[in-house]
N, C-alpha and C positions, 0 to 999 in steps of 0.2 A: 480048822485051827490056824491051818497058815492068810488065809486069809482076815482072820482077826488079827494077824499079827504085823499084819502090811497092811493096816488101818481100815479091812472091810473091803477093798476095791481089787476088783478085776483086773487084774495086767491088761493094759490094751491092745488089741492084735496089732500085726503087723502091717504097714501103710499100704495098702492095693493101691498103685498106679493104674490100673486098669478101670477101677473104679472112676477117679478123678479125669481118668481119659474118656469116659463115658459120658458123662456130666460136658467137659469141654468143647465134646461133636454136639451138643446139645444146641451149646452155645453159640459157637464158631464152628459150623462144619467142614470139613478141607483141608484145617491147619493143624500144624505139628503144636500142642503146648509145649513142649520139651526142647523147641529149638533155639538157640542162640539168637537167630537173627528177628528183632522183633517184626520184621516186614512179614515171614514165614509163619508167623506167628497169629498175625491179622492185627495186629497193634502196630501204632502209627506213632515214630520217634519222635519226640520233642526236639523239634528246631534246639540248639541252644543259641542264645543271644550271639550275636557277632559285635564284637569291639571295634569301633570303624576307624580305620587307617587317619590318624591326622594326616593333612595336605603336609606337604614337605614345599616352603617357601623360596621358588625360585630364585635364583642368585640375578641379585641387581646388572642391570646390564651396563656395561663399558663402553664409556665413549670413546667414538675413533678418536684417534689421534688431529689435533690440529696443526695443519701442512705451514710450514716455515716459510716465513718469504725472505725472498734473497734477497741479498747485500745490507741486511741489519740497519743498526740505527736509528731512529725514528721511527721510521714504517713500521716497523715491528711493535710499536707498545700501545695498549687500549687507548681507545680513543683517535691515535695519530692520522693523518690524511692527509696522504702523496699530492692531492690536489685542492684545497681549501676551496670553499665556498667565496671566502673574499681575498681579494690580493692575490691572487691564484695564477694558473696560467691564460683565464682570459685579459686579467688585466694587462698580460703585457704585450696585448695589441696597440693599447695607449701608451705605450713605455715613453717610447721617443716623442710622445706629446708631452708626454709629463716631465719629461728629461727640459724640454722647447721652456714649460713652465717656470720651472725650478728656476733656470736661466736667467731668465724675465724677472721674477721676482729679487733675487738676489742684486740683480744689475741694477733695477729700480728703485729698491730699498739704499743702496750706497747713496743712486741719485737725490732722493729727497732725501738723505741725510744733510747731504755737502750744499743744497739748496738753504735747508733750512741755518744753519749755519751764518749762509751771506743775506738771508732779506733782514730786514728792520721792520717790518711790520709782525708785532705781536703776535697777532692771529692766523699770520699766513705760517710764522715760524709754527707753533703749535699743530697745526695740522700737517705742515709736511712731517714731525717730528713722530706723528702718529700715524700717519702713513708709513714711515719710515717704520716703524715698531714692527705693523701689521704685517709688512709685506718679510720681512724677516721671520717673523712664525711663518706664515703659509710657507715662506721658503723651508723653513725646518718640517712641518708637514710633508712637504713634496719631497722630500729627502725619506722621511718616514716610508713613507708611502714607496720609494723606490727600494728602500732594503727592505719591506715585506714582500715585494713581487720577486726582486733578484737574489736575496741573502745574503747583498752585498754592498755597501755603503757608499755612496756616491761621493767620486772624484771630484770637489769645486776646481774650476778653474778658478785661477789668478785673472782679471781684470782689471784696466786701470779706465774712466769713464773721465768723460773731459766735456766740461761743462760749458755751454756760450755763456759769451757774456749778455747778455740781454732781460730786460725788463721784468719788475718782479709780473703783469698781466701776462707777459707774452710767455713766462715761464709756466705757470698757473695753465693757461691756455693747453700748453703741452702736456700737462698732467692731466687732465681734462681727457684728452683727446686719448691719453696713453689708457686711464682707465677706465670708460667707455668701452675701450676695443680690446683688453683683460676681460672684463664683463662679459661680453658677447663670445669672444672666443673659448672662455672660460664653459660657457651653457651649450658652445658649439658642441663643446668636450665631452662635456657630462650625457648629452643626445644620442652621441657616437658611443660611449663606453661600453664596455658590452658586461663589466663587474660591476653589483651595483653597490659596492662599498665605495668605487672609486668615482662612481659618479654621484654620489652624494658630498665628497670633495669636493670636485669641479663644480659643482651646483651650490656648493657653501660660499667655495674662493669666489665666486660670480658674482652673488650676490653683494660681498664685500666692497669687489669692487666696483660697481653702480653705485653702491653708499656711497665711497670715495671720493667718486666723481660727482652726487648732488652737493658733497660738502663744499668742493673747490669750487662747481658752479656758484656757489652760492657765497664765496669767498668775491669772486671776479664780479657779483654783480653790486658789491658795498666796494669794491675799488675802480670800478670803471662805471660805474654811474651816480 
């Protein structure tokens, strides 16, 4: 009756451990089923995934510091150079040549101004008058030229040049004679210079003056022939 009334079915007995520990040695002889650790157990733990450490991005490295140079002013800013390439300190093994130059041209140029002045001949005035020009640049050049090597502006002297009286040929002759020997000293210059900014000067003014001198040649040979 009571089992009709708990729907026909047998209560189930009670769970035997022993049972299922039988069945287990079966399985797996040696091991405990009942124990915690699944290694005692004879079951083999699932790895679990590992999360892999992102790199941690080393800090940018610091430049050392860049060392001061003493006593400021130029030296000190990009670009700047205690010793230039040109006009520098080789050139002013030529200083005093070029000092010699400068001299010369300034003295010169006065000369064939005050020359051109007294001839009467048209074409002799014009040429000294152009000479006179020329040699007044290249004097301002050679001046240039002197405050880039020194950083200092060259002193003219005062001069006073006193003219003969003599012959417009025999004058001509002397210009002649004066720039021929500009020319050649001029290339002497440029040979010896050891900067070759300044010997490209000296090799300019040279050449100038060889010009000079075919022109006055060639003045003197439509006056004396």
């Amino acid at each position: 009756m009571e089992n009709m009334m708990t729907g026909g079915q047998a209560p189930s007995p009670a769970y035997d451990f022993r049972v299922y520990d039988q069945v287990w040695q079966r399985v797996a002889p040696g091991t405990d089923p009942f124990s915690p650790d699944p290694a005692a157990a004879g079951m083999t733990a699932v790895p679990q995934a590992v999360r892999p450490i992102p790199p941690v991005n080393p800090a940018p490295p610091v430049p050392a510091p860049v060392p001061r140079q003493e006593g400021g002013g130029e030296g000190n800013l990009p670009g700047a150079e205690t010793n230039p390439c040109c006009m520098g300190t080789e050139a002013r093994e030529s200083l005093e040549v070029l000092e010699g130059f400068l001299q010369e041209e300034l003295a010169e140029s006065r000369c064939c101004q005050a020359l051109a002045c007294r001839v009467r001949n048209r074409q002799a005035a014009q040429l000294l008058c152009r000479a006179a020009a020329e040699k007044r640049a290249a004097a301002r050049e050679l001046c240039a030229a002197y405050y880039l090597i020194t950083g200092n502006p060259y002193a003219q002297a005062v001069t006073v040049e006193h003219l003969h009286r003599e012959s417009l040929p025999q004058a001509l002759r002397a210009c002649y004679h004066q720039e021929a020997c500009s020319g050649l000293n001029y290339q002497r210059a440029a040979d010896e210079a050891l900067d070759p900014c300044l010997q490209k000067l000296f090799a300019r003014l040279s050449a100038q003056s060889y010009r000079r001198a075919e022109d006055v040649m060639a003045l003197l040979g439509c006056l004396v022939c």
